[in-house]
C-alpha positions in Angstrom: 0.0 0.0 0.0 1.3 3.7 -1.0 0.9 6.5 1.0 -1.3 7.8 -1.5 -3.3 4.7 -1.3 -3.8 4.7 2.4 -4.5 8.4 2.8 -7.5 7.5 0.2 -8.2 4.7 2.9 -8.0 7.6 5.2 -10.7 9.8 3.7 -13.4 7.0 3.1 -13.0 5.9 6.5 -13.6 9.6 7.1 -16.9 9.9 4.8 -18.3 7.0 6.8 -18.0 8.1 10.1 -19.5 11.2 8.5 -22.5 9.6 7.1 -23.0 6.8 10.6 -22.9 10.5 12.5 -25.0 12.7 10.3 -22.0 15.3 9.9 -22.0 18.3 7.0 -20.1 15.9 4.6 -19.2 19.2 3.0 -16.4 19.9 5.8 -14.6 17.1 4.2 -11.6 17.7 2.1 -11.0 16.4 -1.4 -7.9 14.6 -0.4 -6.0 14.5 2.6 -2.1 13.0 3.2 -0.2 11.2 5.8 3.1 11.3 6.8 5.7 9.5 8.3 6.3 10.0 11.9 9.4 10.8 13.0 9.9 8.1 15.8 9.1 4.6 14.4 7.6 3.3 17.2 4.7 5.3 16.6 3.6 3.3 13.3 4.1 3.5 10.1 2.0 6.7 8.9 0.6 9.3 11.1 -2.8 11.3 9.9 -3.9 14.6 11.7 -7.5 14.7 9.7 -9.5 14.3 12.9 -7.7 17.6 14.2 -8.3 19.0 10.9 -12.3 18.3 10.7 -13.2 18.8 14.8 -14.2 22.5 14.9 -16.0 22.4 11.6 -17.8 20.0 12.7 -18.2 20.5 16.4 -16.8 17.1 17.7 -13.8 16.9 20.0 -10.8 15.7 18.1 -10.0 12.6 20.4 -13.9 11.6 19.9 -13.5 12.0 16.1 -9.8 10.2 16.0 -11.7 7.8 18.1 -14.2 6.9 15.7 -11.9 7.5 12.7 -9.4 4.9 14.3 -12.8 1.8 14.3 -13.3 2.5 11.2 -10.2 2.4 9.8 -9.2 -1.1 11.8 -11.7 -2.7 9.9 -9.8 -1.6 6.5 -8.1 -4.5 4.3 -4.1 -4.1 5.3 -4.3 -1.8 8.2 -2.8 -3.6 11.2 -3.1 -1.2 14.2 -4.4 2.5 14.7 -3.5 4.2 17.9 -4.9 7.4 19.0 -2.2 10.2 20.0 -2.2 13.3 21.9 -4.9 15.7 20.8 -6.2 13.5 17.8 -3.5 12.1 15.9 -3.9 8.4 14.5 -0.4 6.5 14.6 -1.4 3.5 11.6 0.6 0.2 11.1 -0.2 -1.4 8.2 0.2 -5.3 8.3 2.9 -7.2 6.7 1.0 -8.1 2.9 -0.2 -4.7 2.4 3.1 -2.4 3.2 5.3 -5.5 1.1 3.0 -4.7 -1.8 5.0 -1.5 -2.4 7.8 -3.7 -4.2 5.5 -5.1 -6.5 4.1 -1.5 -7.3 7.7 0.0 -7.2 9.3 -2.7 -9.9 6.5 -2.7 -12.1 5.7 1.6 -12.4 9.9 1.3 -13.0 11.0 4.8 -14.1 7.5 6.8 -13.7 7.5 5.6 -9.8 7.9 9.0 -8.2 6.4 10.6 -10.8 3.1 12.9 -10.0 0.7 15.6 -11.9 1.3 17.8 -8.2 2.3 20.8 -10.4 0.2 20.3 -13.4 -0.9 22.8 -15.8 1.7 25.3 -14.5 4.2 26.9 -17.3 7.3 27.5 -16.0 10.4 29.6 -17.6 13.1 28.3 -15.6 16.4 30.9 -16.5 19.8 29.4 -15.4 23.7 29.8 -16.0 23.4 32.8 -18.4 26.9 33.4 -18.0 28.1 35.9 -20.5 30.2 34.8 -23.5 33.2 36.5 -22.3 35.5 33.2 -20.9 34.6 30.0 -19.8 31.9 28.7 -17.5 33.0 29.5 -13.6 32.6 27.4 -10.5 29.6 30.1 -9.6 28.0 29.4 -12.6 28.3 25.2 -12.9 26.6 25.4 -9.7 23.6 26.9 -11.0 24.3 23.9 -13.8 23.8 21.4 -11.5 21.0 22.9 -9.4 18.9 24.5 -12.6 18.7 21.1 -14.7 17.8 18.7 -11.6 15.0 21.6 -10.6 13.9 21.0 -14.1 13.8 17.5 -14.3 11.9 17.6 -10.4 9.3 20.3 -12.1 8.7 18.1 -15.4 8.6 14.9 -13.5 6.0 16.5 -11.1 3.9 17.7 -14.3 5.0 21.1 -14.6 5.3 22.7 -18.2 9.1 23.8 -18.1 10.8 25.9 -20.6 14.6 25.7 -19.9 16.6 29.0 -21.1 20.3 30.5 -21.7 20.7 34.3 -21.2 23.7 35.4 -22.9 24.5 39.3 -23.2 25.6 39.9 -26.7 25.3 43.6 -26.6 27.0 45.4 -24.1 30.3 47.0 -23.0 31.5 43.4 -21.0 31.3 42.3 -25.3 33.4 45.5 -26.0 36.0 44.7 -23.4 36.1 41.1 -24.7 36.8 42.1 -28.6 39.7 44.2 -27.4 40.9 41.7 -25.5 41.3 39.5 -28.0 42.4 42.4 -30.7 45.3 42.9 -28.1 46.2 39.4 -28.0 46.3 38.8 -31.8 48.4 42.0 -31.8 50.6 40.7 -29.0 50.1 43.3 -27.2 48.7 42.3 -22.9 45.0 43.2 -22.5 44.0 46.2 -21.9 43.5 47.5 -18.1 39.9 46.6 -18.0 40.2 43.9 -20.3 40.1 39.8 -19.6 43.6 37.7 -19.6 44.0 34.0 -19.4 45.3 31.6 -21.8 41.6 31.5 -23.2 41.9 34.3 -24.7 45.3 33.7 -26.9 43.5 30.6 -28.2 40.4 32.6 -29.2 42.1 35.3 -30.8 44.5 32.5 -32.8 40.9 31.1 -33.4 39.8 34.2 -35.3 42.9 34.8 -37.1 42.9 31.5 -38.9 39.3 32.1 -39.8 39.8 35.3 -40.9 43.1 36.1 -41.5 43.0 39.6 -43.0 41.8 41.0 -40.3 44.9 42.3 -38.7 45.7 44.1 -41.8 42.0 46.1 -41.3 41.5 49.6 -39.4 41.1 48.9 -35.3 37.2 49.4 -35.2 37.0 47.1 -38.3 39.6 44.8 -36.5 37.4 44.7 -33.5 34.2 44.3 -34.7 35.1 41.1 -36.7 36.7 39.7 -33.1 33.5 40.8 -31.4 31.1 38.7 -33.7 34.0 35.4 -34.7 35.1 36.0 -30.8 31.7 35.6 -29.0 30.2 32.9 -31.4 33.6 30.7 -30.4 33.5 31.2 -26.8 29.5 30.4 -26.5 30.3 27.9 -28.8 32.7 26.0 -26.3 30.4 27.2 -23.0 27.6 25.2 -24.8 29.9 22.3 -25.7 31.1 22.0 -21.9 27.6 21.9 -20.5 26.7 19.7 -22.6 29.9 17.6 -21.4 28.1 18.3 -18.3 25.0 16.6 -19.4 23.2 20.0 -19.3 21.2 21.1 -22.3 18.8 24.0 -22.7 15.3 24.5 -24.7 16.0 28.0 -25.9 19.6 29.8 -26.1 18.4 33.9 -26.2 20.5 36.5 -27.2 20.2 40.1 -25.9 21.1 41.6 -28.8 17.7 40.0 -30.4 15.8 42.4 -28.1 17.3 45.5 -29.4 17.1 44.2 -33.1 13.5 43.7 -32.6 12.5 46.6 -31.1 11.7 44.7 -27.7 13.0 47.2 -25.5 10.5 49.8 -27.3 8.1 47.7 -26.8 8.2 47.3 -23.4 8.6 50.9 -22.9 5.7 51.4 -24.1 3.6 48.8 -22.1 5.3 50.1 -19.1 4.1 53.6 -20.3 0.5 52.6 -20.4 0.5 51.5 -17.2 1.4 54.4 -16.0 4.8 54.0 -14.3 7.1 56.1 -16.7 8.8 59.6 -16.1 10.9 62.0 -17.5 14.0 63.8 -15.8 17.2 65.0 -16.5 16.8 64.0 -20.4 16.4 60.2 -19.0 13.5 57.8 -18.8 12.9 56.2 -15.8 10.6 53.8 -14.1 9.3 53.9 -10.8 9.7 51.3 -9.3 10.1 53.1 -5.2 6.3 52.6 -5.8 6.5 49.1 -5.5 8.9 48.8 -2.6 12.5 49.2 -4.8 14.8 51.4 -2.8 15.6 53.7 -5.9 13.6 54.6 -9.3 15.5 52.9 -12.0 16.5 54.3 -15.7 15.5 52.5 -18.8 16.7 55.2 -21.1 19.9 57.4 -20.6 19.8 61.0 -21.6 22.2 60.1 -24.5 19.6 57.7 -25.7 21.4 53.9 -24.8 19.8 51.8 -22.8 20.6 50.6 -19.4 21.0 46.7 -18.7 17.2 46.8 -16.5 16.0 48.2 -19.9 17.0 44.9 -21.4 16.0 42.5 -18.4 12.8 44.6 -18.6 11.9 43.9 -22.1 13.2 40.1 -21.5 10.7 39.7 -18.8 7.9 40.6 -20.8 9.1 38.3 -24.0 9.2 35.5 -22.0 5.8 36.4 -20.4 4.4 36.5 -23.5 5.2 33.6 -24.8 2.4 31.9 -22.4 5.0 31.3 -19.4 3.0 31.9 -16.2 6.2 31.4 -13.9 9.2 33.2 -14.6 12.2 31.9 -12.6 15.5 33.0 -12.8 18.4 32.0 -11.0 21.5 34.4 -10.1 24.9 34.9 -8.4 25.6 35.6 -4.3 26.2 38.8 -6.1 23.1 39.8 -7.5 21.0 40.3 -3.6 20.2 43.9 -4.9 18.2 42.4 -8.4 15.5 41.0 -6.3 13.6 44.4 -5.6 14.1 45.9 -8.8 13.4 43.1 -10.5 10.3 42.3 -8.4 9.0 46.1 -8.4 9.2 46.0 -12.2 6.9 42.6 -12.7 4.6 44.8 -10.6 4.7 47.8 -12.8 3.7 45.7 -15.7 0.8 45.2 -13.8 2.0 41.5 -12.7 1.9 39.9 -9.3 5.5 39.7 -8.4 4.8 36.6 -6.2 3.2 34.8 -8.3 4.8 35.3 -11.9 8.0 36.3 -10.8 10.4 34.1 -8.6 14.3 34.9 -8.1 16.6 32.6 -6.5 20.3 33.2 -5.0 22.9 30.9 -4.8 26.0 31.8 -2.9 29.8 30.9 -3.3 31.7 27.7 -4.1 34.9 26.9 -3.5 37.4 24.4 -4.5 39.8 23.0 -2.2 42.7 20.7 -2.4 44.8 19.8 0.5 42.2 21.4 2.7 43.0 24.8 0.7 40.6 26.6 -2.4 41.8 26.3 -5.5 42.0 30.1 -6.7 42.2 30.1 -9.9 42.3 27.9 -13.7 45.4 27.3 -15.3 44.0 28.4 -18.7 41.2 31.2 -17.7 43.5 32.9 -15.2 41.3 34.0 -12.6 38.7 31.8 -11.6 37.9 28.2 -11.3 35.8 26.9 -14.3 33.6 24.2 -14.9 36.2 22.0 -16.3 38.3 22.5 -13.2 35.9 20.6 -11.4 35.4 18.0 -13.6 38.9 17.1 -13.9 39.2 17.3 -10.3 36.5 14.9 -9.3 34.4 13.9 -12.4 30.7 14.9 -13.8 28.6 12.4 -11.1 30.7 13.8 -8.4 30.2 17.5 -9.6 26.8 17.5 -9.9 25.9 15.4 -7.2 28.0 17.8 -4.6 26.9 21.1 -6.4 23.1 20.1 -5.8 23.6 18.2 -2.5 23.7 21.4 -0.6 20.7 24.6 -0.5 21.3 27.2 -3.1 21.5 29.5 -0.5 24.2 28.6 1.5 28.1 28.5 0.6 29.6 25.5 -0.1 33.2 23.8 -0.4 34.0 21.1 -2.7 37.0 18.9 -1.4 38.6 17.3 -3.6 39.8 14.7 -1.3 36.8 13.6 0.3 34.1 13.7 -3.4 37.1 11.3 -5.0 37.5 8.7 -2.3 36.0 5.5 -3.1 34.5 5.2 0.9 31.3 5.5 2.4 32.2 9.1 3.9 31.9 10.0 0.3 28.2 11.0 -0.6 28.1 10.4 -4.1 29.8 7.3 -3.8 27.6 6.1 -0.9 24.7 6.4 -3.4 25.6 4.8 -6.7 27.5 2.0 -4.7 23.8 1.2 -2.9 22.5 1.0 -7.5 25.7 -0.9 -8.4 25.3 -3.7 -5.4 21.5 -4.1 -6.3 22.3 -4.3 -9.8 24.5 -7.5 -8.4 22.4 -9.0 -7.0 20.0 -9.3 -9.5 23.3 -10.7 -11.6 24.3 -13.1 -8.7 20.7 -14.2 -7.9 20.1 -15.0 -12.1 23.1 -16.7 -11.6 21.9 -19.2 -9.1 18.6 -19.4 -10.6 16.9 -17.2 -8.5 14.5 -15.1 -10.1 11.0 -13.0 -8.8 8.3 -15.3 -10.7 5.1 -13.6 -11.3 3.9 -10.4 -9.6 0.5 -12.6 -8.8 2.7 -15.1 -6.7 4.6 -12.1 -4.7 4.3 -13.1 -1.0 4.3 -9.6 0.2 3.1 -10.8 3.8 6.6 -12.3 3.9 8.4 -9.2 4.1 8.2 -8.8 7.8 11.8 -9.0 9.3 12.1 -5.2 10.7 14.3 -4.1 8.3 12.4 -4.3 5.7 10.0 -2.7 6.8 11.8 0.7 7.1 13.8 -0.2 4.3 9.7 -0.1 2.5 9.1 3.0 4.7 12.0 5.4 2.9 10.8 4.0 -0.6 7.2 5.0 0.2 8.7 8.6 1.0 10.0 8.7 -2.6 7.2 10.5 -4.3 6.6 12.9 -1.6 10.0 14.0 -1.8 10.2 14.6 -5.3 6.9 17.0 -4.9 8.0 18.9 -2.0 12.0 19.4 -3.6 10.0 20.4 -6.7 7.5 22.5 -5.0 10.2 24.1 -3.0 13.0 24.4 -5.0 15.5 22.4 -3.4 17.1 19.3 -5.4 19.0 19.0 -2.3 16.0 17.3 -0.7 16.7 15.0 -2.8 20.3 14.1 -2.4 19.4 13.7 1.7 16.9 11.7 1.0 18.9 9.2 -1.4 21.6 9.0 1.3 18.7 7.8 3.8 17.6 5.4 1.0 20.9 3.8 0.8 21.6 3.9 4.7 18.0 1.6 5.3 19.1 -0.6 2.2 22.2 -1.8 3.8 20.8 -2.8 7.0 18.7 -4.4 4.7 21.6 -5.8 3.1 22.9 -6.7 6.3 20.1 -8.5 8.1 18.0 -10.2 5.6 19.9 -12.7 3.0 18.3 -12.2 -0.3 20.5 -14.6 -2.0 20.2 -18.5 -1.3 23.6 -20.6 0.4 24.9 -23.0 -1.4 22.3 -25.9 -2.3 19.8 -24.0 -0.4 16.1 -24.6 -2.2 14.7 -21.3 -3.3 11.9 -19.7 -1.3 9.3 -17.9 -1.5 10.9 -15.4 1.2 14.1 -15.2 -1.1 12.1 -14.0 -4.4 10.2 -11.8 -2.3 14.0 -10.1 -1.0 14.3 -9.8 -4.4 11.8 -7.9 -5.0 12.2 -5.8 -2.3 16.1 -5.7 -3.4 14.7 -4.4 -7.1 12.5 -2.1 -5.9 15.0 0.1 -4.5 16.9 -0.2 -7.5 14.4 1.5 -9.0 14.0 4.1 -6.9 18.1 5.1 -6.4 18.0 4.9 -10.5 15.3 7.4 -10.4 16.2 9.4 -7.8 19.9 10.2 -9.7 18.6 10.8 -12.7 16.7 13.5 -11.4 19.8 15.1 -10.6 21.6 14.1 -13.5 23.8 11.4 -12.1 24.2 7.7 -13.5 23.5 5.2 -11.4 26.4 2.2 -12.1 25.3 -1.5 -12.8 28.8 -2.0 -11.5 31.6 -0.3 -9.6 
């Protein structure tokens, strides 16, 4: 039985004692839940409906819990129902009906842990957007890692997810950049506000080869050609190293499309009609103190160039427009003062800023080696980059630790500990738990031990203790996968993986699965493997939600 199952058991018990009592069946939800308490040796599930229900219906809780908890003991697979404090119901299921979760487990394979919780919401889900100026930095791969497991939590919770690349194509970083690499061609160093590295010798080389006249042109000719060749090449290798990273986006925007397309007029304009424009000083300006900013913000300098908000102004509204009700967009520890512009101007386009607009920060990462951070690339100079990490500890390992941790909070990457082959070693903990099951569906063909037919699965057999909380953390699978969806926190995930894998090898531990020597196969041994299968299953799933493999062998 899932815990979706019995909180449906739940509710009917609940419209009966309505109807025996003559209640306002009205005052009954549609659905209701239950949850896992957090000492075992209150039972298996926990429900807090009679609290819920008792003063809209008049009843003390206890009375109601009371007659919740007879009729519930007279449901098919529930063992026990205590009455708690207040009005809680502690339920243990018996031994056939909580075993039936392998059975259900095994045969949903990958959709278990799949739900419609966020269905019929359109999400734009904004991530990375590093700018095409030099490789992807540890900041950024973070947001890697954490954007494409959200993305695969929202879709496989039934959210409508648009995954998009933000690169800025069109202002003075791109300037900087082209003279960079002019300077470097030239072999001349960079210029004082320019970008160094090794990255940028290899681009410029890059350009000359492709177009070699252009050192014989005038400078503004010269730089223009290494602004266009220059940017194309280094996106082109930011997209080829996500990819590398198993991270791949729906749409790839380019500022520069906005101002080609008259976007940023646009919104000017819609912004204008709702009323929220102003003149001063020769500049437009939008005011945005009206909606809690802590200064109005210019769209238009009094030389006529727009500011950057103009852009992420007009970039709002395209992506609103294109039928996303959600806009979320992920940024750098650096980026705390975006949140109330950025909020003020969904309102002055006369959106609700909670609702359509939602802005999450991640903070700092750091690399360390020898228990000190690694400061800086060997080819981009300055910062670590997303291949740094990878070479240091692989893509599993780098995406596992990246989203193991809340956004919010800084993080450091040791080297040491994410590349150890040990149980102290998250990542390794996990997969180890999908490479051992894999084995011992290997070993148990191997000795002719297979799971038969899922109409002679003895799930009543699966009553050692072990089991049973090794069933208890897979039930919690689905549940998890809402609620890291719903909140936005992938890490959720990784915890709860690491709990999976901690009840699987007592599991392991306690019950054989496998049969001794020229021991007869048993009922109780196919029904192990079940149990052993199921949670196959649900490690397999629960990394490739976040991106990771999950080994057959290790």
């Amino acid at each position: 039985m899932t815990p979706a199952e019995l909180a449906e058991v739940v509710l009917a018990a609940a419209h009966a004692v309505f109807e025996d009592r003559g209640l306002d069946r009205s005052a009954l939800p549609a659905q209701t839940t239950v949850e896992r308490p957090r000492n075992p040796e209150h039972g298996d599930y926990a429900s807090t409906l009679a609290l819920q229900l008792s003063k809209k219906v008049g009843v003390p809780p206890r009375d109601l819990a009371a007659a919740l908890a007879d009729q519930l003991g007279r449901a098919a697979g529930i063992k026990s129902v205590e009455i708690a404090g207040p009005g809680f119901l502690n339920i243990r299921l018996d031994a056939a009906a909580a075993g039936q979760l392998a059975k259900v487990i095994v045969e949903a394979g990958p959709a278990y842990g799949r739900s419609d919780t966020l269905a019929g919401q359109r999400i734009n889900l904004e991530f990375v957007s590093a700018n095409p100026t030099g490789p992807v930095h540890i900041g950024g791969v973070r947001w890697a890692a954490v954007g494409d497991a959200l993305s695969r939590l929202l879709r496989a919770t039934g959210a409508d997810v648009g995954t998009e690349y933000y690169f800025n194509d069109a202002g003075s970083q791109i300037d900087r950049f082209a003279r960079s690499l002019l300077a470097a061609a030239q072999g001349q160093p960079a210029p004082e506000d320019g970008y160094g590295g090794a990255y940028i010798a290899e681009i410029a080389a890059e350009v000359v080869k492709r177009r070699p006249e252009v050192l014989d042109l005038a400078e503004r000719a010269a730089q223009e050609v290494f602004r266009v060749e220059g940017v194309e090449l280094m996106f082109a290798e930011i997209k080829s190293s996500l990819r590398d990273f198993g991270v791949e986006f729906d749409t790839y925007f380019n500022e520069k499309d906005l101002h080609e397309r008259g976007e940023l007029d646009k919104a000017l304009d819609r912004l204008r009609e709702q009323g929220h424009l102003y003149e001063s000083e020769g500049a437009t300006w939008l005011r945005t103190t009206y909606f809690g900013d802590d200064k109005d913000r210019v769209l238009r300098k009094s030389n006529g160039e727009w500011t950057y908000f103009a852009a992420d102004c007009a970039y709002y509204l395209d992506k609103r427009e294109r039928g996303f009700e959600r806009v979320v967009i992920m940024l750098g520890a650096d980026h705390h003062g975006y949140i109330g512009r950025m909020k003020a101007m969904a309102a002055c386009f006369g959106d609700d800023p909670d609702r359509n607009l939602e802005i999450l920060i991640g903070q700092l990462v750091n690399l360390l080696r020898d228990g000190a951070p690694v400061r800086m690339s060997k080819r981009a100079g300055t910062v670590v980059t997303l291949e740094d990490l990878v070479d240091a500890i692989g893509v599993d390992a780098s995406r596992y630790a990246l989203a193991r941790y809340s956004s919010d909070s800084p993080i450091d990457i040791d080297v040491e500990l994410w590349t150890r082959a040990t149980r102290d070693n998250p990542v390794y903990y996990v997969q180890y738990v999908a490479a051992r099951t894999a084995s011992v569906g290997r070993n148990a063909a191997e000795v002719g031990l297979t799971r038969g037919e899922a109409a002679d699965f003895h799930a009543e057999l699966l009553s050692h203790e072990k089991e049973n909380e090794l069933l208890k953390e897979l039930a919690a699978f689905p549940s998890v996968v809402a609620a890291a969806a719903e909140l936005r926190a992938p890490h959720r995930l990784s915890h709860y993986l690491e709990d999976l894998a901690q009840a699987y090898h007592r599991f392991y531990d306690n019950c054989r699965i496998l049969p001794r020597g020229d021991e007869e196969v048993t009922d109780l041994h196919r029904a192990r493997l079940w149990l052993n299968d199921a949670t196959r299953v649900v490690i397999a799933n629960g990394l490739r939600l976040l991106g990771v493999s999950a080994p057959e062998r290790m």
